[in-house]
C-alpha positions in Angstrom: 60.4 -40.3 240.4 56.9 -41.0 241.4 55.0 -43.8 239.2 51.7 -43.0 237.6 48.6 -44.6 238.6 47.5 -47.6 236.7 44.1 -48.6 236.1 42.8 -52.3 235.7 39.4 -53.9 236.0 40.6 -55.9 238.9 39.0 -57.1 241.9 40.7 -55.6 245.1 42.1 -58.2 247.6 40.1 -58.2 250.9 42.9 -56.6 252.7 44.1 -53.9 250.6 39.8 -52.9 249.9 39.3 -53.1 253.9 42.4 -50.5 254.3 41.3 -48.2 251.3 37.7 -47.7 252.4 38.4 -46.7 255.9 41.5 -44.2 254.4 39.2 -43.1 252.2 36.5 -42.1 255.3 33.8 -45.1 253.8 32.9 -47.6 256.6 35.1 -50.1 257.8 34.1 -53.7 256.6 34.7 -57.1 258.1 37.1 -59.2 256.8 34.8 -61.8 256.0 32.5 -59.8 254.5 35.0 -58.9 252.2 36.3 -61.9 251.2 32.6 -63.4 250.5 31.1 -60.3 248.6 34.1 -58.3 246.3 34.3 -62.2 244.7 30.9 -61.1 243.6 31.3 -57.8 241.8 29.4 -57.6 238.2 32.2 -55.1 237.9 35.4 -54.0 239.5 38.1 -51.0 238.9 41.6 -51.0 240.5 44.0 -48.0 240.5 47.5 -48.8 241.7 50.6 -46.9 241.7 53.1 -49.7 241.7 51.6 -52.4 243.9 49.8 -49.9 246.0 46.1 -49.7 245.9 45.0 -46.2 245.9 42.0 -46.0 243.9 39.0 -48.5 243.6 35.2 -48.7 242.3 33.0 -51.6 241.8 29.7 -52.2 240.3 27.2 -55.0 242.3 23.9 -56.3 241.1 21.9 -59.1 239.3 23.6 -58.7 235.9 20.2 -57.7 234.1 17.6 -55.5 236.1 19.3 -53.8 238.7 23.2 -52.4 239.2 24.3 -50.4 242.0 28.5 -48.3 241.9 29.9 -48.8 245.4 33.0 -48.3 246.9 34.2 -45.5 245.0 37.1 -44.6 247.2 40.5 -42.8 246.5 43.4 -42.8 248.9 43.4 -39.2 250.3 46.8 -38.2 249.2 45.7 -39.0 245.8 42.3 -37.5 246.1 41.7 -34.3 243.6 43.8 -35.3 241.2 40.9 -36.6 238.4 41.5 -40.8 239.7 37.6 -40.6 240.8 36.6 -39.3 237.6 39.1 -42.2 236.0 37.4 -44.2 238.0 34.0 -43.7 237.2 34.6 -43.2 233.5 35.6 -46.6 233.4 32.9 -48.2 235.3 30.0 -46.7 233.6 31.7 -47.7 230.0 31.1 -50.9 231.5 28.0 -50.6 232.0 27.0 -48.4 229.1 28.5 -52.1 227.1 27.3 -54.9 229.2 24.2 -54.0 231.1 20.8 -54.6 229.2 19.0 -51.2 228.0 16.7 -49.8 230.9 18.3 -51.4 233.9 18.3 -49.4 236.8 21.7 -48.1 238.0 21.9 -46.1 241.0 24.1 -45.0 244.2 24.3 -43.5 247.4 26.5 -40.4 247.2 28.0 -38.9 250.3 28.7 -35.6 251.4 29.3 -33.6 247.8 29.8 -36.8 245.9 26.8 -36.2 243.7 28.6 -33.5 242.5 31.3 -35.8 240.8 28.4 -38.8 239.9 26.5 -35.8 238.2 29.3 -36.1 235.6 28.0 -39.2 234.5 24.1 -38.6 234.6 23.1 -39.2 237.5 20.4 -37.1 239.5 19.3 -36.6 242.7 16.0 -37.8 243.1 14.3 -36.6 246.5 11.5 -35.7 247.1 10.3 -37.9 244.7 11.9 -41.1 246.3 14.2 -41.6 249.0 17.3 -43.8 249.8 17.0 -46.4 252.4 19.5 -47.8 254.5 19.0 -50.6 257.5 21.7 -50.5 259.7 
């Protein structure tokens, strides 16, 4: 009998975030990188079916102006099975409690993602303004 997926506000370990975003198709991150910036999350979302990560989000930013979600990733043998929306849900009851009135919150949404971060009232906003990336 398969266990169900348990959700905590939990900051991934380095390792188990690393493996999860490159399952999931994100970019792969270095292991330092991890280990000096999920410390630093305003907010952070585990899902886990027994000890097994399969599910993550997290919410970065100055704690008072600006917020940004990242690393919204679900294993794929999970994916399509409403632990995205889970996850979400629970990040922006976060910050619908804890971030001051007005702040900006935004993302970068890949492929159809906007679709699901629609959901939770977010829009596109091109032409008016345009995501930047350096790489």
């Amino acid at each position: 009998m398969k266990s169900e997926p348990v959700l905590s506000h939990d900051i991934p370990a380095p390792d188990e975030y690393r493996s999860l975003r490159v399952a999931a198709g994100l970019s792969a991150m270095s292991e330092a990188s991890a280990a000096q910036g999920l410390p630093s999350s305003w907010c952070s979302v585990c899902v886990r079916v027994d000890d097994q990560l399969i599910g993550m989000g997290r919410v970065v930013g100055d704690g008072g102006c600006f917020f940004l979600v990242v690393d919204i990733a679900v294993d794929p043998n999970w994916q399509k099975q409403g632990i995205g929306k889970r996850i979400m849900a629970s990040l922006m009851e976060q910050l619908h409690a804890r971030a001051p009135a007005g702040a900006m919150i935004g993302l970068f949404a890949d492929g159809q993602a906007h679709r699901l971060y629609q959901q939770y009232g977010f829009k596109l906003v091109a032409p008016a303004a345009q995501g930047m990336l350096r790489l």
